[in-house]
Backbone as CSV, one residue per row, in Angstrom:
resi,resn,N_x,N_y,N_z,CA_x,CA_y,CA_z,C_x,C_y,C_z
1,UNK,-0.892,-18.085,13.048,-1.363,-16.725,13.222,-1.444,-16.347,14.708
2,UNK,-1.959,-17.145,15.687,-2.220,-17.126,16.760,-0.738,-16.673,17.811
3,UNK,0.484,-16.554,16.880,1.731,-16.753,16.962,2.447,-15.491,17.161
4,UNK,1.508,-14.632,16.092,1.841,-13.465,15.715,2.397,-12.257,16.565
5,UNK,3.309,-11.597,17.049,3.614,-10.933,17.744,3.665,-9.126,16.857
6,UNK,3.128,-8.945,16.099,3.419,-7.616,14.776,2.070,-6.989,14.384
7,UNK,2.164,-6.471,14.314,1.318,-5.060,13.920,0.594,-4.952,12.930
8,UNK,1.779,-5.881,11.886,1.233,-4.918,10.163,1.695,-7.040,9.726
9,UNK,0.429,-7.598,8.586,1.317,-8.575,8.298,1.163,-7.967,6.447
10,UNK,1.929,-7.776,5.853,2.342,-7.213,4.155,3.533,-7.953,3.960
11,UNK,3.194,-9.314,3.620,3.981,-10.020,2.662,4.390,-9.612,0.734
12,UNK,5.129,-10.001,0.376,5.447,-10.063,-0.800,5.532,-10.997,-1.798
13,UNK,4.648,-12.069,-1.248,4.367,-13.040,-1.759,3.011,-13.137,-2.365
14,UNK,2.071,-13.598,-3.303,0.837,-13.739,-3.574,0.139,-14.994,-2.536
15,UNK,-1.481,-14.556,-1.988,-1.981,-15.284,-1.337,-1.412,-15.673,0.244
16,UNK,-1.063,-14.249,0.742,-0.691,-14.457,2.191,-1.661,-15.179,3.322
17,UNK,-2.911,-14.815,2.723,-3.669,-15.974,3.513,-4.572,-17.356,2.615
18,UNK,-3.841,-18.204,3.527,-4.336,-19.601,2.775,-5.711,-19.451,3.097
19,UNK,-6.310,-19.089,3.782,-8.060,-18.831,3.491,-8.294,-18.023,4.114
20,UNK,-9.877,-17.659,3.780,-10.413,-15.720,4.275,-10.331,-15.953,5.678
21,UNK,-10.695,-17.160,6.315,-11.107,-16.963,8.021,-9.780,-16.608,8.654
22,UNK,-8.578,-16.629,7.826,-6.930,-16.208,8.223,-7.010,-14.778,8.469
23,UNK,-7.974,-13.915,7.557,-7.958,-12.804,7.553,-8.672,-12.273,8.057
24,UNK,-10.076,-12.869,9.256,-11.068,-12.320,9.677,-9.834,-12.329,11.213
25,UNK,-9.252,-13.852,11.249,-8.438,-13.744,12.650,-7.474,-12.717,13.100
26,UNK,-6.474,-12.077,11.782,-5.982,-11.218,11.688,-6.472,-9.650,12.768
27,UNK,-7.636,-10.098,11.907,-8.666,-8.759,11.869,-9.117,-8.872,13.872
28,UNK,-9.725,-9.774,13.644,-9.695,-10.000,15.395,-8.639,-9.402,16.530
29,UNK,-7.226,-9.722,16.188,-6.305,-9.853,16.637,-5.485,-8.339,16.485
30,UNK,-6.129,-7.373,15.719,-5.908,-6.201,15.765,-4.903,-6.175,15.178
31,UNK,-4.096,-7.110,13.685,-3.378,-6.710,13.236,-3.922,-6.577,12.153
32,UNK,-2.878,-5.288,11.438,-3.532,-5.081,9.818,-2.725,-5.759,9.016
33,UNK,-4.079,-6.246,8.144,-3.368,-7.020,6.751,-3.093,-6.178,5.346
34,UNK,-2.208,-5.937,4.922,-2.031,-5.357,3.654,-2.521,-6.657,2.384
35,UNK,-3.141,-6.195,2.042,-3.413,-7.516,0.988,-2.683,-7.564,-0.497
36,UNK,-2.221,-8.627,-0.613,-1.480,-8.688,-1.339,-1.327,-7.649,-3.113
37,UNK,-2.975,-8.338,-3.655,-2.939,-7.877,-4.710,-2.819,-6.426,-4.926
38,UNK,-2.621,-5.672,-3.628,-3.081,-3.964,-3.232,-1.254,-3.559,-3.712
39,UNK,-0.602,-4.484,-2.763,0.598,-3.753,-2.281,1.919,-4.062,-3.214
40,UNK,1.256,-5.341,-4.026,2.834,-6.221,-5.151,2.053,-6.000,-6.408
41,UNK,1.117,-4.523,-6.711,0.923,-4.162,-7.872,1.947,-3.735,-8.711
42,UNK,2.922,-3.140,-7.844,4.202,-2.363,-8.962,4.856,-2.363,-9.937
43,UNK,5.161,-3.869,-9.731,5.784,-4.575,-10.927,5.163,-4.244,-12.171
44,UNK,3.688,-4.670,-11.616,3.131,-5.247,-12.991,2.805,-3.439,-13.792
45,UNK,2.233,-2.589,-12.916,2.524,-0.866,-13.576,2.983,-0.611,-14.127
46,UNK,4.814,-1.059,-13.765,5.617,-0.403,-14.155,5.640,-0.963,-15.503
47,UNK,5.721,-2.220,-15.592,5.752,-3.283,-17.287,4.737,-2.721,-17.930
48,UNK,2.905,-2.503,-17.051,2.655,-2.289,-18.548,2.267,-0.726,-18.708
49,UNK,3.533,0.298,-18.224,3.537,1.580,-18.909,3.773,1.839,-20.374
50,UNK,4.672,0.305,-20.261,5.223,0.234,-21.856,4.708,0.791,-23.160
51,UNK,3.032,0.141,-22.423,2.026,-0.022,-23.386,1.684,1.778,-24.080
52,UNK,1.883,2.177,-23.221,1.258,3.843,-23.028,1.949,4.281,-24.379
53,UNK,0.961,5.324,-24.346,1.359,6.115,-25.929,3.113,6.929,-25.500
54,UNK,3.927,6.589,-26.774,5.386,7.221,-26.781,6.065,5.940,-25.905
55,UNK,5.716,4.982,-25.914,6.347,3.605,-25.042,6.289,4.281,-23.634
56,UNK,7.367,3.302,-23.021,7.882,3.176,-21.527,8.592,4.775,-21.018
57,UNK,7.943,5.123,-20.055,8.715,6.141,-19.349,8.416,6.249,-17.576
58,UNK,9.709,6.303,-17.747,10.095,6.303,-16.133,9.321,7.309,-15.236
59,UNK,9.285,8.274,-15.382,8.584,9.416,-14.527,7.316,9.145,-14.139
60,UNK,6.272,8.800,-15.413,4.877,8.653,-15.732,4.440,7.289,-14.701
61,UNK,5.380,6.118,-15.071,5.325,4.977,-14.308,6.154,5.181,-12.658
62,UNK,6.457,5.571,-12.557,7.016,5.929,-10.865,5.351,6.381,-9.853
63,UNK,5.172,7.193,-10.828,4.153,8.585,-10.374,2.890,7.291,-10.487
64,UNK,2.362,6.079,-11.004,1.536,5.593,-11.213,1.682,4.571,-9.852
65,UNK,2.946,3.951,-9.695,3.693,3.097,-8.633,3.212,3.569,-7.504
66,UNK,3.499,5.102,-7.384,3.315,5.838,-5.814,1.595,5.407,-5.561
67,UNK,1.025,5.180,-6.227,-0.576,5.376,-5.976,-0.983,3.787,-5.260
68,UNK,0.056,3.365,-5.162,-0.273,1.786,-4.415,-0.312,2.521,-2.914
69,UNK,0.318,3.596,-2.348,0.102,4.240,-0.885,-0.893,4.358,-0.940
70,UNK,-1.849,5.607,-1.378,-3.129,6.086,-1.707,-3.793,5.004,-1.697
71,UNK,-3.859,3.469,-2.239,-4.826,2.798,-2.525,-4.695,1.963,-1.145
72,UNK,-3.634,1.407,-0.544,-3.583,0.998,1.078,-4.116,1.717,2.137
73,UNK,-4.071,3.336,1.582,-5.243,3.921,2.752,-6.189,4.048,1.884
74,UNK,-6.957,4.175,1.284,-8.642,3.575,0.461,-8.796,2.361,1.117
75,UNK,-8.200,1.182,1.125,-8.698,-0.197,2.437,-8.556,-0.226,3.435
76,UNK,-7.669,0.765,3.800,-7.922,0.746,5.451,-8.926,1.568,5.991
77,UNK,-9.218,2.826,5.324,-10.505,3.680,5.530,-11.627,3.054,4.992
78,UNK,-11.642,1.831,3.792,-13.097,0.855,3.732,-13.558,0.401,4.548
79,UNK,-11.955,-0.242,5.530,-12.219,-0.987,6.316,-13.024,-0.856,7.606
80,UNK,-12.294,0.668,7.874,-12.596,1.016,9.069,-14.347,1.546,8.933
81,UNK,-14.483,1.875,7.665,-15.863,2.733,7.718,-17.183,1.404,7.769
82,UNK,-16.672,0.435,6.826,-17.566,-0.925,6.861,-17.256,-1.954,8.017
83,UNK,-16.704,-1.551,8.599,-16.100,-2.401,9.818,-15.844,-4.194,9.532
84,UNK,-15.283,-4.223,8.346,-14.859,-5.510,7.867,-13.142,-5.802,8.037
85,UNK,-12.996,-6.705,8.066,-11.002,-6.942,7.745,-10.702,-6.095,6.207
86,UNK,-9.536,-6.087,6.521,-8.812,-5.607,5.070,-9.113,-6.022,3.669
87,UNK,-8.544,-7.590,4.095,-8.912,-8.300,2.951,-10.086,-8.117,2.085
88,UNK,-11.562,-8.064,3.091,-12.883,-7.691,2.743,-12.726,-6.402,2.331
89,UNK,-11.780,-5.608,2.360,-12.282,-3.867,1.951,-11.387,-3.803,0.660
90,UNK,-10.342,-4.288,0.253,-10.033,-4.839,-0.614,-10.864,-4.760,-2.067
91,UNK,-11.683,-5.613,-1.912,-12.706,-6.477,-2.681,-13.623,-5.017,-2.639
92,UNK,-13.967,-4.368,-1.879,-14.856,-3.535,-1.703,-14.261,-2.422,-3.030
93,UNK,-13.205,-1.972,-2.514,-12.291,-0.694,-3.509,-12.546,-1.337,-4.751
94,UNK,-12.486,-2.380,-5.305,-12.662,-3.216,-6.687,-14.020,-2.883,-6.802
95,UNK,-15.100,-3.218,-6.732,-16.191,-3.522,-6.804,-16.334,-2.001,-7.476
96,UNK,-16.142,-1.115,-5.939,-16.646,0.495,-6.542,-15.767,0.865,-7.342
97,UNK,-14.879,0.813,-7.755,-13.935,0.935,-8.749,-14.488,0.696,-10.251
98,UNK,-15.068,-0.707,-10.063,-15.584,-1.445,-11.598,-16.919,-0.576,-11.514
99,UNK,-17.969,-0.330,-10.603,-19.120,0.272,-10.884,-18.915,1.703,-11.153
100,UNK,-18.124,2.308,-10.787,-17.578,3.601,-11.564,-17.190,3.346,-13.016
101,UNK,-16.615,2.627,-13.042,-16.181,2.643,-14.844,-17.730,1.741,-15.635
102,UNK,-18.298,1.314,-15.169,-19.532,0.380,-15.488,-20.194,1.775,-15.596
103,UNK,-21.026,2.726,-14.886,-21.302,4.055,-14.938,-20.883,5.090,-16.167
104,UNK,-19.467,4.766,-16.242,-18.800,5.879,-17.064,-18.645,5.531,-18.622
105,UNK,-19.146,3.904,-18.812,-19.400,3.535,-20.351,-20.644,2.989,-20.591
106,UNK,-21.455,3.526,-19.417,-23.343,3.575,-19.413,-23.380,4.749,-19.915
107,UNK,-22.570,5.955,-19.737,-23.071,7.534,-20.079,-22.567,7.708,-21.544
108,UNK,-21.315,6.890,-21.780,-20.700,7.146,-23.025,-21.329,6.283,-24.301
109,UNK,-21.753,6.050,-23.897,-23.077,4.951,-24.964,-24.707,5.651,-25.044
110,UNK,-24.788,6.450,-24.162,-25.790,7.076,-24.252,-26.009,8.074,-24.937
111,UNK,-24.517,9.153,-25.546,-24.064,9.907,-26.289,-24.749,9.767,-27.767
């Protein structure tokens, strides 16, 4: 890492950093990390549009794909607002993510 001469490190591989302190150094070092599970979601979207009512369609799943941009700036604006590395803001977008839907089948049970 210490090696690094780049800006942005967004691999396409799962588990770009062999451990978190890879990603605090990153973070030190003023480069941004795209984290993995954020940015090599696509695949898996696009497969399970399948599932969606009327099967697989291309348009619906493209338009779902594009939202991996949108969600790379949601961690970089976590990041920047909690002043943590990427990786950590990451985890953050999940968290409030699940407590929104945790919220939204607290109200629907209350019905």
């Amino acid at each position: 890492i210490p090696k690094l001469k780049c800006k942005i490190v967004a691999g396409s591989a799962n588990n770009q950093l062999k451990e978190e302190r890879h990603g605090d150094l990153l973070h030190k070092m003023g480069i941004l990390y795209a984290p993995d599970y954020v940015i090599n979601v696509g695949g898996a979207v696009d497969d399970a549009d399948s599932f969606e009512k009327g099967g697989y369609n291309y348009e619906r799943a493209i338009k779902k794909v594009a939202r991996i941009y949108d969600n790379v700036r949601k961690v970089i604006s976590i990041a920047k607002r909690e002043g943590v590395p990427t990786y950590r803001a990451a985890d953050v977008m999940v968290e409030e993510r699940l407590e929104r839907i945790r919220k939204i089948k607290r109200i629907g049970k209350s019905w």
